[in-house]
N, C-alpha and C positions, 0 to 999 in steps of 0.2 A: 309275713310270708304266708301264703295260703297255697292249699294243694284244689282248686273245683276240676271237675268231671268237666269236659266240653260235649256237648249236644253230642250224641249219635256213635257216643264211645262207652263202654261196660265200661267198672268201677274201676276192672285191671287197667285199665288201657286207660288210666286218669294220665294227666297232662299239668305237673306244675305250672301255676300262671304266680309270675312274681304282681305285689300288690300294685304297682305303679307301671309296669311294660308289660304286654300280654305274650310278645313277640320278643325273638332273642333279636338282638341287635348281627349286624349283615355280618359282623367280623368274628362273633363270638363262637366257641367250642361248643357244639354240641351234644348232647348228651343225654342215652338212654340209661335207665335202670332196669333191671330183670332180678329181681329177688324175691321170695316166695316169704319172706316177714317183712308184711307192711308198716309195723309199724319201723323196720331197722330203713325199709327202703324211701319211707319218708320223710324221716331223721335224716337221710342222704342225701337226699333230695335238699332240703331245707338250707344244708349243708352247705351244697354246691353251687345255689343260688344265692350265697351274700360273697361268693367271689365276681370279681369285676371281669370279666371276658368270658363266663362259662355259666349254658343256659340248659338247664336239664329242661329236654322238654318232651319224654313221655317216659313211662314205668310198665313193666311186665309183670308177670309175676308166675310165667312157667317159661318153658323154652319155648314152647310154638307161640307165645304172643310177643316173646322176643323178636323170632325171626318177621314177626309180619309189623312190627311198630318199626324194625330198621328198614324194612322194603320200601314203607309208606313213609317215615320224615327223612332216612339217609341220614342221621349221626356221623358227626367226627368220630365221637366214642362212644363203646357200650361196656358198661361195667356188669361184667356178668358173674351172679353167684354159681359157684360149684354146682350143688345141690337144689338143681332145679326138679321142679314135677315136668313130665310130657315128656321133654328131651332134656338129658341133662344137661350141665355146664359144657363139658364137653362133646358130646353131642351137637347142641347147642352150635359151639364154635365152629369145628369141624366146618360145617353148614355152610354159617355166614361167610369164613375166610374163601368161599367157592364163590361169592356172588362181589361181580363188576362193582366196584367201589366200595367196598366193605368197610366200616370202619375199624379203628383201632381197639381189639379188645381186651379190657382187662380184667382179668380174672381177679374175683371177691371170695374170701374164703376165710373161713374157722379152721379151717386145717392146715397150720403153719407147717409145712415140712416140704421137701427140695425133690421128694417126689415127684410130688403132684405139679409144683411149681413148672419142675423141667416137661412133665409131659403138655401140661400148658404152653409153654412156650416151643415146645415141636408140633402141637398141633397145627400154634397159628395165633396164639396170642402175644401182644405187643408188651404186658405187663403182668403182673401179679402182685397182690397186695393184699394183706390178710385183715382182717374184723376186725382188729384191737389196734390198729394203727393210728397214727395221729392223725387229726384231717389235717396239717400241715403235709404231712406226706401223698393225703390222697391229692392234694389241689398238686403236688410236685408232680404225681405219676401221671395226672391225666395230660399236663402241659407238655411232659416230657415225652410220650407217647405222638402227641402230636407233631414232635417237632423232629419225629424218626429214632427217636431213642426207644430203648429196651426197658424197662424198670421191673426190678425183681426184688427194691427192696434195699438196703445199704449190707444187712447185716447177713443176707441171705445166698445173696450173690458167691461167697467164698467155697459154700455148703453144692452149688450150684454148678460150678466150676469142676467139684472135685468126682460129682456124680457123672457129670459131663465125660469126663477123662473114663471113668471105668465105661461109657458107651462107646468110644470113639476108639475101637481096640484093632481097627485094621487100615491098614494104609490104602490111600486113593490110587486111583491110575491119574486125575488129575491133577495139576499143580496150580491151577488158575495164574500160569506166567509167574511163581515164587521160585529164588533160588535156593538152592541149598540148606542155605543161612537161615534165608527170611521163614522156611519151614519147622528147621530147629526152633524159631522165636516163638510160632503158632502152636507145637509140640510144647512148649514150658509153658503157653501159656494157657493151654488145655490143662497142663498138670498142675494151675493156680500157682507157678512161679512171680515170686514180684521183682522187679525190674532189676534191683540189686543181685541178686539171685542170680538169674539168667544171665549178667555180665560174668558173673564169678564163675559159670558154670561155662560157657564161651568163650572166657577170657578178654573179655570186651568190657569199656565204659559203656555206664549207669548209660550217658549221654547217646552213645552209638544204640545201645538198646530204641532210646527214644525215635533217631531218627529212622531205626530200619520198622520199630511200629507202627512208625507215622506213612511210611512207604506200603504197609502191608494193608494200611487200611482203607488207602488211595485204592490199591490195586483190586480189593475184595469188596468197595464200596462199603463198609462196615464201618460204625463208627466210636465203636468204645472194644473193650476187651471181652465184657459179656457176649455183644456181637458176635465178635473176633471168634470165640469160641463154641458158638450157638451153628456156626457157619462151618467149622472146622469139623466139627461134630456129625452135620447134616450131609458133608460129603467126604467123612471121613479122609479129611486131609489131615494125615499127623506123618510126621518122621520119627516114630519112634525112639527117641532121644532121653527126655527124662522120665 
């Protein structure tokens, strides 16, 4: 695997070419880098091309060469470092999630904490995944991204949840068409109840939990619980319950 410059591009704006396809194949995921340590972003790079369906195919290495390498190739994803020069990670985001076909961003970061995670994902980003992760997990986040999922992470998510609940401190005028019931479900599950729980706390089966989750998530088009909460949060819809 090799990283060359193509003709008519600065060094930032180099353009992995894998040694045998110069071009990602028509089905493949694609993918920018924006990180300001070359040598972690070419490590990542290197990385992401000995996966079979995901073709990194240009690198930044501030925020303003980020925004103009997505303008110019349109990325599925862009993995974007925190602490960028020019405009930050955030900054950065902000930005792109304004422009018509934006792809899916996932924030890179040395700063593992549920802070920053959650202000990333109110910005506008589809994931978060920290430096020291396995690349088993990065090749998981960018797929899962793609496929309309949230990724924040296995272990991070609970931490996420709970910070989530202390923002979401007043109730909506909306109900997005939920009853009662199916609001108490979205109220526990903002306060990171797990499904046992919430039955006990209802006085309902584990089972009835499932099925009024599965209704809430039709109804909100959201598709996991992080969603579920990301969404409850953003239009302060809670009932005040647990």
């Amino acid at each position: 695997m090799s990283f060359d410059v193509r003709p008519g591009l600065p060094p930032s704006l180099s353009v992995p070419v894998p040694s045998l396809a110069a071009a990602p194949l028509p089905d493949a995921i694609t993918v920018v880098l924006a990180d300001a340590q070359v040598l972690f972003r070419q490590a990542l790079g290197s990385l992401l091309m000995t996966q079979p369906g995901i073709r990194v195919v240009g690198q930044a290495t501030d925020g303003g060469e980020a925004l103009r390498l997505v303008r110019l190739l349109r990325p599925a994803v862009l993995l974007l470092e925190y602490d960028l020069p020019v405009f930050d990670g955030l900054e950065t985001l902000a930005q792109i999630v304004q422009m018509e076909d934006a792809p899916h961003v996932i924030m890179i970061t040395s700063r593992a904490n549920d802070s920053d995670a959650l202000e990333a994902l109110q910005v506008g980003a589809r994931g978060v995944v920290a430096k020291d992760s396995s690349a088993d997990l990065l090749f998981k986040s960018v797929r899962m991204v793609v496929a309309g999922q949230y990724w924040a992470g296995r272990d991070s998510i609970a931490g996420l949840i709970r910070r989530i609940r202390t923002h979401a401190d007043g109730p909506g005028a909306k109900t997005f068409g939920l009853t009662r019931r199916e609001l108490d479900l979205v109220d526990a599950v903002v306060a990171g109840c797990a499904n046992n729980d919430i039955a006990t706390q209802l006085k309902i089966s584990p089972k009835t939990v499932k099925h009024h989750l599965t209704r809430i998530f039709a109804k909100l088009r959201v598709s996991n619980r992080l969603e579920l909460a990301l969404f409850a949060m953003h239009h302060q819809l809670r009932a005040p319950r647990f």
